[in-house]
C-alpha positions as CSV (number, residue, x, y, z in Angstrom):
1,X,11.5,-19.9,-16.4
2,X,9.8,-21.9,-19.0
3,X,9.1,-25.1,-17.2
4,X,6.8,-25.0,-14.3
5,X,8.5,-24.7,-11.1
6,X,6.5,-25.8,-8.4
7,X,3.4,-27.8,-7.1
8,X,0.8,-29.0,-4.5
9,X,2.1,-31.2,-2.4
10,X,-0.3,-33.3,-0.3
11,X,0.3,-31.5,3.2
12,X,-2.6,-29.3,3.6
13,X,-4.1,-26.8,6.4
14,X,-7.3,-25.0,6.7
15,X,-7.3,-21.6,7.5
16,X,-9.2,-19.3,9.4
17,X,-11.9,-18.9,7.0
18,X,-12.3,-22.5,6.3
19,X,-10.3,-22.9,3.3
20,X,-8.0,-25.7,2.6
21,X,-4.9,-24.3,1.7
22,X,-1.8,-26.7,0.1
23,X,2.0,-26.3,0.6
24,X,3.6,-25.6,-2.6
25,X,7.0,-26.8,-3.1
26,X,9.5,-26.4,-5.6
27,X,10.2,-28.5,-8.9
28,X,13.4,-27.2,-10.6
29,X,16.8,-25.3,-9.1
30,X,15.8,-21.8,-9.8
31,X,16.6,-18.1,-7.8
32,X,13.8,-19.3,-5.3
33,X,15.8,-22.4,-4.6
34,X,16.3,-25.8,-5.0
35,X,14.2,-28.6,-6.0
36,X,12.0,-29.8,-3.3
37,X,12.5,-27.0,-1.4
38,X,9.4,-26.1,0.6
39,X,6.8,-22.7,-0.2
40,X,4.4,-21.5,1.6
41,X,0.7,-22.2,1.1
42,X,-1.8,-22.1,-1.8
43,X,-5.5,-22.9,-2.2
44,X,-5.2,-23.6,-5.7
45,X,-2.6,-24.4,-8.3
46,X,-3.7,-20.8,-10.1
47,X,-2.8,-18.7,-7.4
48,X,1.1,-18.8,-8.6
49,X,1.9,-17.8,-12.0
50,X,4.7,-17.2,-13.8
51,X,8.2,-17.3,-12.1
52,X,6.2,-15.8,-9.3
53,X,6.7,-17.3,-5.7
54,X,5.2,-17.9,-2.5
55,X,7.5,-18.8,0.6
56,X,7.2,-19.3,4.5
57,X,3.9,-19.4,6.4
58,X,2.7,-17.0,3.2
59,X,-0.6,-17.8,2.5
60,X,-2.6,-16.7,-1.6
61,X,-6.1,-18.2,-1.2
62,X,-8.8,-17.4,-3.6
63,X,-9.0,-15.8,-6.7
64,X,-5.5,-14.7,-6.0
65,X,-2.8,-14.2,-8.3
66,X,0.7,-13.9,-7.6
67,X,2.5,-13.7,-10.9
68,X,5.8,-12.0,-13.1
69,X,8.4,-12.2,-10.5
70,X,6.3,-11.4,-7.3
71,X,7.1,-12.5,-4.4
72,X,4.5,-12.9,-1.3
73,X,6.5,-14.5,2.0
74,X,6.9,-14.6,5.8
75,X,3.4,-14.9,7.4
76,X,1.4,-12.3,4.6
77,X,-2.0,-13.0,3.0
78,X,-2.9,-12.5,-0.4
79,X,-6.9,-13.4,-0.6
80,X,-9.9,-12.8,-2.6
81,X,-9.0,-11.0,-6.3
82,X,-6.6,-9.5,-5.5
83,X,-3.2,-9.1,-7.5
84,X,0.8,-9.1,-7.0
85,X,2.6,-8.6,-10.0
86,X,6.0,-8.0,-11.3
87,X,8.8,-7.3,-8.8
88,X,6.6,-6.6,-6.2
89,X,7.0,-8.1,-2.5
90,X,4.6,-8.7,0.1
91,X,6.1,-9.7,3.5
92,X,6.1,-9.6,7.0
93,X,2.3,-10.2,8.7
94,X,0.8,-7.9,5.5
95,X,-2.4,-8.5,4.0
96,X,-3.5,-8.1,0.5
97,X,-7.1,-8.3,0.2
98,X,-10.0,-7.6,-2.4
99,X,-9.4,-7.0,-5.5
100,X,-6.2,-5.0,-4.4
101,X,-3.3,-4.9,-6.9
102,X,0.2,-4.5,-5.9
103,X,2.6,-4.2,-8.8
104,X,6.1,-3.1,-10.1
105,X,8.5,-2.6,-7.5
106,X,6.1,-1.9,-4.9
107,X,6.9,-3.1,-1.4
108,X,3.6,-4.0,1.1
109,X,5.2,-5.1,4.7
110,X,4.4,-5.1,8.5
111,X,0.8,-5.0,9.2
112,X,0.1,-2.9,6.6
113,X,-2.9,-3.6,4.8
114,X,-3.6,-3.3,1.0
115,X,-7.6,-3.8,0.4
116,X,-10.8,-3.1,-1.6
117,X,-9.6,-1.7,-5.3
118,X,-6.5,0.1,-3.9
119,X,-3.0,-0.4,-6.0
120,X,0.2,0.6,-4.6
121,X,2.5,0.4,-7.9
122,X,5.9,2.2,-9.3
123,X,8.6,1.6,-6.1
124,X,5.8,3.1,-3.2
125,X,5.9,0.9,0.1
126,X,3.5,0.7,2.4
127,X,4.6,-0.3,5.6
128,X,4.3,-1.0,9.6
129,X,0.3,-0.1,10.3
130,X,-0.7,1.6,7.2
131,X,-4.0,1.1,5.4
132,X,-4.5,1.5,2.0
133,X,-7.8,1.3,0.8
134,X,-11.2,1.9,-1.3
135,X,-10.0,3.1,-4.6
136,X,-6.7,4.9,-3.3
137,X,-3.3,4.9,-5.1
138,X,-0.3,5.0,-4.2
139,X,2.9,5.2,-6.8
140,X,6.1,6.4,-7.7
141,X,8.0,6.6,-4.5
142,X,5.8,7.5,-2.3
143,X,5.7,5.9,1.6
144,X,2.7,5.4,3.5
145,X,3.7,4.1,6.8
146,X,2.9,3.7,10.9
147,X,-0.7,4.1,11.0
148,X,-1.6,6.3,8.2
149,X,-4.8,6.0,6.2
150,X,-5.0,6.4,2.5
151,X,-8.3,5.6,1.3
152,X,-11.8,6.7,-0.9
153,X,-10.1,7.8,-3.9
154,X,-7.3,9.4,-2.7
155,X,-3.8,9.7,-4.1
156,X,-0.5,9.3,-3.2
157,X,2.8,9.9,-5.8
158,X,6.1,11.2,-6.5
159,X,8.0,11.1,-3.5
160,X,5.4,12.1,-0.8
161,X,5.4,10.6,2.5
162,X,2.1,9.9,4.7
163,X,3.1,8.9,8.4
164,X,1.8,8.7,11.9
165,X,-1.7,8.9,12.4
166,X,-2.0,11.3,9.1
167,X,-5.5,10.4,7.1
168,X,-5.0,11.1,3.4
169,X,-8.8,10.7,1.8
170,X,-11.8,11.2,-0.9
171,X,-10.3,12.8,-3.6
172,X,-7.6,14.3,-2.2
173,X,-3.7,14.1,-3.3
174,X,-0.8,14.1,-1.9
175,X,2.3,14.7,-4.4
176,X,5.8,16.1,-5.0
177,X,8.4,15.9,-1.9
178,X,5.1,16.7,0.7
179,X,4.8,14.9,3.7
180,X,1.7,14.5,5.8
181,X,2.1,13.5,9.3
182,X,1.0,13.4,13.2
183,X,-2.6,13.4,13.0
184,X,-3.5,15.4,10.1
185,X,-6.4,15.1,8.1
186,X,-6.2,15.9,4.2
187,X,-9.0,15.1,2.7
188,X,-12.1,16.0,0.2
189,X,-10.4,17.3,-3.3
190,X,-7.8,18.9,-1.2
191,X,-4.2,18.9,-2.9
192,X,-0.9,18.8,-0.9
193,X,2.2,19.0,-3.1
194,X,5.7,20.9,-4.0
195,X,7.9,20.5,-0.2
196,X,4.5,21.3,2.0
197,X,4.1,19.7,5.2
198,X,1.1,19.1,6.8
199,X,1.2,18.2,10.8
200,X,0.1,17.8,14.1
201,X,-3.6,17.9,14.2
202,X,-3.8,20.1,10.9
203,X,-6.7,19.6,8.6
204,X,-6.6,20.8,4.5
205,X,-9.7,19.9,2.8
206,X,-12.2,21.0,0.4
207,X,-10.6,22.1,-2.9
208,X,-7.7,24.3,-1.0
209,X,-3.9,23.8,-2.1
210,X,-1.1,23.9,0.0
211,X,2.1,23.7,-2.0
212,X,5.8,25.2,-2.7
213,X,7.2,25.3,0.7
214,X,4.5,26.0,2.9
215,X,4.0,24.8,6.2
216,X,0.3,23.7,8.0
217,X,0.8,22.5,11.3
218,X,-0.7,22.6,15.2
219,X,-4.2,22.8,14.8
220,X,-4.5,24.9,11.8
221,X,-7.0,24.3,8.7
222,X,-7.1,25.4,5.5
223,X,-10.2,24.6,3.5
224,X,-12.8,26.0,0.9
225,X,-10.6,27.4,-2.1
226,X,-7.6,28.9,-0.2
227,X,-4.3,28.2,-1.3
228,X,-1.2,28.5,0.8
229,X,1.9,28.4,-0.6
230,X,5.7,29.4,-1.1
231,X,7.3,29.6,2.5
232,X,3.8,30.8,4.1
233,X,3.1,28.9,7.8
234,X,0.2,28.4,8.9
235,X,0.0,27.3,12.6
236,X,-1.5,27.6,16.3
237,X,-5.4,27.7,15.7
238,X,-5.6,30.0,12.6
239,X,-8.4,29.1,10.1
240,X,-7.2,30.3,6.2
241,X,-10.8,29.9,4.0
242,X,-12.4,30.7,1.1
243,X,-10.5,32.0,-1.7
């Protein structure tokens, strides 16, 4: 798309944090549309870049960038530095905040919230209630959905899956096929990976390992430099430590 393909128009809002925002609106025919076909809302002509595109109550305020062939539409926010790049989407009431990046086919909708330095990249979604935040990645195909918390400097790959009320944090990861759920806390250098599940009110933290097929579950934690692995369970209030 060589020609630009949208611009201000003069209708114009302020939002909730006293900005005056502009609805965009399109140029040329192209795969957003046709020309004169409403957008959503902008603050500033350098908030959509590219072929990139911004469409229903949407609003990019800020330093903002939406750019490649991103899309940001419904009633999401994209504010302060943050980034949306190539193929990505960012729809429903999501909110993109910071200096947040959101790139490749990476999907952010619901109420999820993508903030501080946090990228969610590769195809990963992040979804319904989910936060992902501080420094946290997430990438490759990895989910992070209902109210689950990725944050510090946490990360999330492959095709893991964080769900529920699960907290994934500091420097932990989270890899493979494992899925952390319920309200499960892995956190500190901790490393979940391989087909392990983590759930219920388990905890795995410190520099312990759970991998292969193992199982941590009720209101079991592993911690210090223990490793489970292979098909071991580890359930009901038992405490595995040390190495």
């Amino acid at each position: 798309m060589s020609a630009k393909h949208f611009e201000l128009t003069a209708e114009s809002k302020v939002d909730s944090f006293g900005r005056t925002l502009f609805r965009v609106k399109l140029t040329i025919d192209c795969k957003w549309g046709k020309a004169g076909d409403l957008g959503g809302w902008v603050q500033k002509d350098e908030n959509i870049q590219d072929s990139a595109w911004v469409s229903g109550n949407a609003q990019v305020s800020g330093n903002a960038q939406v750019y490649g062939d991103a899309r940001v539409s419904d009633n999401a926010l994209v504010s302060g530095n943050a980034r949306v790049s190539g193929n990505a989407r960012v729809y429903g009431d999501a909110w993109v905040s910071g200096g947040a990046w959101v790139s490749g086919n990476a999907q952010v909708s619901g109420n999820a919230q993508v903030s501080d330095n946090a990228q969610v990249y590769g195809n990963a979604r992040v979804s319904d209630n989910a936060w992902v935040s501080g420094g946290a990645w997430v990438s490759g195909n990895a989910l992070v959905s209902g109210n689950a918390l990725v944050s510090g400097n946490a990360l999330v790959s492959d095709n893991a899956q964080v769900y529920g009320n699960a907290l994934v944090s500091g420097d932990a990861r989270v890899s493979g096929n494992a899925q952390v759920s319920g309200n499960a806390r892995v956190y500190g250098d901790a490393w979940v990976s391989g087909n392990a599940q983590v759930s219920g009110n388990a905890q795995v933290s410190g520099n312990a390992q759970v991998y292969g097929n193992a199982r941590v579950s009720d209101n079991a934690q592993v911690y210090g430099n223990a490793r489970v692995s292979d098909n071991a369970q580890v359930s009901g209030n038992a405490q595995v430590s040390g190495r």
